[in-house]
LOVOMI-363610 format. One record per atom (N, C-alpha, C): x negated, y, z. Coordinates in steps of 0.2 Angstrom, whole numbers, plus 5000, padded with zeros to 4 digits. Layout:
% residues N
XYZ
...
//
This chain:
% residues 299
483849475155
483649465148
483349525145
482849495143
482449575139
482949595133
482949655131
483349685128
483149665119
483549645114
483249635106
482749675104
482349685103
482049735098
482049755091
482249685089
482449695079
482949685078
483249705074
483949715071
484149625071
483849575068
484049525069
484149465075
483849515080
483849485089
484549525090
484749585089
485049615090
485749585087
485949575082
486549535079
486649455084
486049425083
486349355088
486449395095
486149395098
486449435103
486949475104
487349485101
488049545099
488449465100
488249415094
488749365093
488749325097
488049295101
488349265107
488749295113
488749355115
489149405118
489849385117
489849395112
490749425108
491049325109
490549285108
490749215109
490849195115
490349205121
490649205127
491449255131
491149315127
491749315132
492549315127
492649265121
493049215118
493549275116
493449345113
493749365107
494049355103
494449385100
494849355096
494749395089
494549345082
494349385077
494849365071
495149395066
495449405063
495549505059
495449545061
495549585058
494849655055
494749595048
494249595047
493649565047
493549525049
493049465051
493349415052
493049335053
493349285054
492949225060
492449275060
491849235067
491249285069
491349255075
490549325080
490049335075
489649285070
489049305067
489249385064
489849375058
490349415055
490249485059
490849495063
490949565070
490449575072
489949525073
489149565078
488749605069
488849565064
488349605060
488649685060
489549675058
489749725057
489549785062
489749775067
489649795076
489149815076
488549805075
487749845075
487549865068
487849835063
487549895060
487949965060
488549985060
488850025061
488650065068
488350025072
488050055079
487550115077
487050055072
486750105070
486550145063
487050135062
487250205056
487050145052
486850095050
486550055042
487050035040
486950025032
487650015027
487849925029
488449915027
488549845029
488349805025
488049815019
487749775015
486849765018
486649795023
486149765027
485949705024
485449655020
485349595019
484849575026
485149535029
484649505036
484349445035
484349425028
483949365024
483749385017
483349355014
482949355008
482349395008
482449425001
481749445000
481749525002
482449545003
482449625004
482749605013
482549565017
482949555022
482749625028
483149655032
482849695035
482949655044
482849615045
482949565051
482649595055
482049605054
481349625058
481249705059
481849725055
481849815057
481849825065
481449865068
481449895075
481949895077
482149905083
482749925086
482549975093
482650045090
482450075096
483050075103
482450085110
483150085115
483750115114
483850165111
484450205112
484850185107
484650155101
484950095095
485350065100
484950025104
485149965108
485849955112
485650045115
486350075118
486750065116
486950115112
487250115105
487650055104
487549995103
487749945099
488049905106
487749905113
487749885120
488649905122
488549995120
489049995121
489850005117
489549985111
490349965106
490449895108
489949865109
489749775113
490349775119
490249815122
490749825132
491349835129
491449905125
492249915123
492649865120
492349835115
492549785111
493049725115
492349695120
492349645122
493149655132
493049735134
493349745138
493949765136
494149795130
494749835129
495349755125
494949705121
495149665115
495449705111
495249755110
495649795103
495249765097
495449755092
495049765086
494649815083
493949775083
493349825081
493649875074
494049865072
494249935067
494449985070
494949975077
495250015078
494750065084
493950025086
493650055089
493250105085
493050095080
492650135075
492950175070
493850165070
494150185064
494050195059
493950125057
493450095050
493950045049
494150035044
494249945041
493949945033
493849875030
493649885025
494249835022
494449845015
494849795011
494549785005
494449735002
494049734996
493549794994
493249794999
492649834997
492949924997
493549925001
493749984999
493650015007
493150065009
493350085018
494250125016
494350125025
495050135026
495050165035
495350225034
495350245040
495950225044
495750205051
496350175052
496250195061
496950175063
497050185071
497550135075
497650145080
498150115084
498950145081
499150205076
499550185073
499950145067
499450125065
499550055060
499349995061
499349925057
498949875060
498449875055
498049855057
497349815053
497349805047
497449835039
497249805035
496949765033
497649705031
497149625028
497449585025
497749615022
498449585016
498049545011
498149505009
498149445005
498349484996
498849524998
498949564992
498449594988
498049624992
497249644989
496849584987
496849534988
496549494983
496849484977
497449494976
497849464968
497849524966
497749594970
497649644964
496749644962
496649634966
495649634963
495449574961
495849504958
495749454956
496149454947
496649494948
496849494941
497349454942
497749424947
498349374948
499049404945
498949474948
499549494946
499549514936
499249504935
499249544928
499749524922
499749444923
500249404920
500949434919
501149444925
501849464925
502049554925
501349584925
501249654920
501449674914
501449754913
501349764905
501049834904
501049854898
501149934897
501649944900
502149934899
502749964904
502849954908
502449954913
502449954921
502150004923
502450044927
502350134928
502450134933
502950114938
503150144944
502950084950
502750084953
502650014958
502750054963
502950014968
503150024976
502849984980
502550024987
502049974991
502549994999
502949924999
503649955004
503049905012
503249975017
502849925023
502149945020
502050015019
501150035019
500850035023
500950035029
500450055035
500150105032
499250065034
499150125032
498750145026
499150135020
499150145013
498650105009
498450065014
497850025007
498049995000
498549955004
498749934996
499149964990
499250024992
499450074989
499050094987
498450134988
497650154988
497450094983
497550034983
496949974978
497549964972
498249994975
498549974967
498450044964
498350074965
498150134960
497650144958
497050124962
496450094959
496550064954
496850014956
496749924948
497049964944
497549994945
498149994939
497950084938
497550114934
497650204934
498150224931
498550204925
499050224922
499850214927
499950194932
500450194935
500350244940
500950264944
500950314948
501550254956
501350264963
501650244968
502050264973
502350234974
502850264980
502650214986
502250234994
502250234998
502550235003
503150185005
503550175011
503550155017
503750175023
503550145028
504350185034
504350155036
504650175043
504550215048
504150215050
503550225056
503050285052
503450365055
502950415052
502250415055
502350395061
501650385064
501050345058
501350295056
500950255051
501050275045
501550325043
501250365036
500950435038
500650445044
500150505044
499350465042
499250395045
498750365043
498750375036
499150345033
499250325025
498950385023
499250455025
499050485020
498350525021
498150515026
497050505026
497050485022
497150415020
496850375018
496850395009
497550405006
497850435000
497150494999
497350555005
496750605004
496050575002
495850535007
495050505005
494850485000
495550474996
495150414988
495550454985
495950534987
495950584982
496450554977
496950514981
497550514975
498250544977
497850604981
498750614980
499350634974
498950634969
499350654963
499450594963
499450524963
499650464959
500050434964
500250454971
500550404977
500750474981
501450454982
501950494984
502150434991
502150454998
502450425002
503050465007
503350405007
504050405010
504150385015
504750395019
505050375025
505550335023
505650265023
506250255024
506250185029
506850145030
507150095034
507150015029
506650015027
506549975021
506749985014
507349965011
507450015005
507950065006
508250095010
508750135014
508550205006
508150225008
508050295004
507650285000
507450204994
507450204988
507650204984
507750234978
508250224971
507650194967
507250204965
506750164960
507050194954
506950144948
506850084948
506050074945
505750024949
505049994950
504949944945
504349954945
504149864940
503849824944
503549874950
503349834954
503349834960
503449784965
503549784973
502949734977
502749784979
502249744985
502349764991
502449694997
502549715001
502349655005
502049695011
501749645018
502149655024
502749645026
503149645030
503049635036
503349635042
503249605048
503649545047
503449495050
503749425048
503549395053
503149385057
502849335063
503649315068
503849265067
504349225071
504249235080
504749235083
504849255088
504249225094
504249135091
503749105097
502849135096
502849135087
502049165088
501949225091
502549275090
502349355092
502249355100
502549285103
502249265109
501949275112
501349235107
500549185106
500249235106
500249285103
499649325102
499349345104
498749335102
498049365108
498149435107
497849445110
497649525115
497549575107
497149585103
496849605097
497649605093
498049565092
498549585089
499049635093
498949605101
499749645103
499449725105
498849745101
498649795103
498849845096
498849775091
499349835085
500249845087
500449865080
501049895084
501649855082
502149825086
502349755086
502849785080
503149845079
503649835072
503249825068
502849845065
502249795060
502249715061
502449675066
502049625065
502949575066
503049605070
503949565072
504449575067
504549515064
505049505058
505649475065
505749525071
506349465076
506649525079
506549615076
506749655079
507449685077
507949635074
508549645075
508949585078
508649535082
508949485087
508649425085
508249425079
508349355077
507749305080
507549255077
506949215080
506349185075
506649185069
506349145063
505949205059
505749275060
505349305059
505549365052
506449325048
506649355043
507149415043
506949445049
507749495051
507649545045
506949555041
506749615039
506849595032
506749525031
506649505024
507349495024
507949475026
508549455022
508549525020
508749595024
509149645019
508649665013
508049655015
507449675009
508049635003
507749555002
507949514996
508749524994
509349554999
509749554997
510049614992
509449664994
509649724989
509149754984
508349704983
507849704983
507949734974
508549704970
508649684963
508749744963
509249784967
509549864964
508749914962
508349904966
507749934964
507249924959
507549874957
506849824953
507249854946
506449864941
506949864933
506949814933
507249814923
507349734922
506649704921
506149744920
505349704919
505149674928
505549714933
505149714938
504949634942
504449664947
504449594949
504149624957
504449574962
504049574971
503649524973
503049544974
502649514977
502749524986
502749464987
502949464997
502649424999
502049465005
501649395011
502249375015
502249325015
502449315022
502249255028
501549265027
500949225031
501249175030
501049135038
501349065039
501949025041
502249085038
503149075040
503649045032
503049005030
503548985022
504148925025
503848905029
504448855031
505048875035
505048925036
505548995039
505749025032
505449035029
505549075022
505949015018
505848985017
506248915014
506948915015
507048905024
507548875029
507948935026
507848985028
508149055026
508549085018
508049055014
508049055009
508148995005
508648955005
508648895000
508748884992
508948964993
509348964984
508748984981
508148994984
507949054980
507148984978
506949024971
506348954969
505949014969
505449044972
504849104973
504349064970
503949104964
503149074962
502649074969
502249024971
501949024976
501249064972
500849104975
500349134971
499649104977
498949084973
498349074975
498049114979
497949114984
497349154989
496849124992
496449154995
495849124999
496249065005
496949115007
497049065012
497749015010
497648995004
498148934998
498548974998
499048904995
499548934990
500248944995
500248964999
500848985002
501049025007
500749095003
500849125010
501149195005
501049195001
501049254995
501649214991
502049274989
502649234983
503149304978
502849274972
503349314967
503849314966
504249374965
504949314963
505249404957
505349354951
505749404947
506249434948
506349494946
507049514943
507649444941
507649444938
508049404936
508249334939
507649314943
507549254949
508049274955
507949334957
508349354963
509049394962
509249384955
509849364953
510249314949
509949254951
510149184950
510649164956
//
């Protein structure tokens, strides 16, 4: 096959590639058009907002040989390693915000980033919400976009895994907030005292049969991030019972937790019966995100 010579020969090609040899996309894109645009234009240094349609469309831009290389060979790695392409280029974006990221954390693409850049959470805000906590930061974005949304609060950044609080705190330094986000080491709330007005947290929660399943691209992040089954269990909540059971000691009285727990709400239910969680709107519906107040989680 002759080799693309425009920018926009160059992305179908990228995407039929990445489609034969049957990738797996989720972290950060959601289909080959998606990863081939990112994929080459990052090959070749152009911003991702590249328009390859309209009236400012750059389709037709040349593509020199060594361009071609370029993008030929993020194309091999890609396609031979199954890593996600963020963790090739140590790049991820979340709401528009870049994120340096590695094989020490997973992929940011928390669902929580949208209800903080949507205005969701705002309801259950006030002036007096000062101190939020981003428990399970990886590697620091939603701690980086809650401090963003919200300037007047300051954060505390927890994780487990110092490996994935060395990422966090690039990421802290590149958006220059270390005065507003303070990160810690703990074992969920172990070496919390709080008290918070806010908790956001993206836990590991994938049940024991899906951690299974997993294509190649996730079992390449790092399984205590992703396995909510890593003190015996099978339903994916080993991490969320002691969270929820001691969740209130941290919380003020204003406070309130937001919790993903992807596609395990029917696990989260089973586990949880007493508890009535607000289910909150996202791109991917209503039930994978859940608020639950202070006072809810003392009922």
């Amino acid at each position: 096959m002759t080799a693309p010579t425009t920018l926009l020969a160059l992305v179908q090609h990228t995407a039929q590639a990445l489609e034969q040899a049957q990738v797996h996309f989720g972290h950060g894109t959601t289909n080959a058009w998606d990863e081939a645009a990112w994929l080459v234009l990052h090959s070749l240094g152009l911003p991702l907002d590249t328009p390859l349609e309209g009236s400012e469309s750059q389709a037709n831009r040349p593509v020199t040989p060594v361009e071609y290389a370029a993008a030929a060979t993020l194309l091999g790695a890609r396609t031979s390693s199954r890593k996600p392409l963020a963790y090739l280029i140590k790049q991820a974006w979340l709401q528009g915000v870049p994120f340096y990221v590695d094989e020490r954390s997973i992929v940011p693409r928390s669902l929580i980033a949208e209800l903080l850049a949507d205005g969701s959470l705002d309801y259950w805000l006030s002036e007096s919400t000062q101190r939020v906590l981003d428990l399970c930061t990886g590697n620091g974005s939603l701690a980086v976009l809650t401090a963003m949304t919200y300037p007047d609060v300051v954060v505390d950044a927890s994780d487990l895994s110092p490996e994935a609080l060395e990422v966090a705190r690039i990421n802290v330094a590149q958006h220059q907030l270390q005065s507003r986000i303070t990160l810690l080491q703990s074992d969920g709330l172990h070496a919390l005292t709080g008290p918070y007005d806010l908790i956001v947290c993206n836990p590991p929660y994938v049940n024991a049969d899906s951690m299974a399943a997993l294509p190649a691209e996730y079992q390449a992040e790092p399984a205590m991030a992703l396995s909510g089954n890593l003190q015996g269990g099978a339903d994916g909540m080993d991490f969320i019972r002691p969270l929820l059971a001691d969740v209130a000691r941290v919380l003020s009285p204003i406070g309130v937790l937001v919790l993903e727990i992807g596609h395990e709400r029917a696990y989260f239910e089973n586990a949880f019966p007493e508890l009535n969680p607000i289910w909150l709107e996202t791109s991917a519906g209503s039930d994978q995100v859940l608020l639950l107040t202070r006072d809810a989680l003392n009922t």
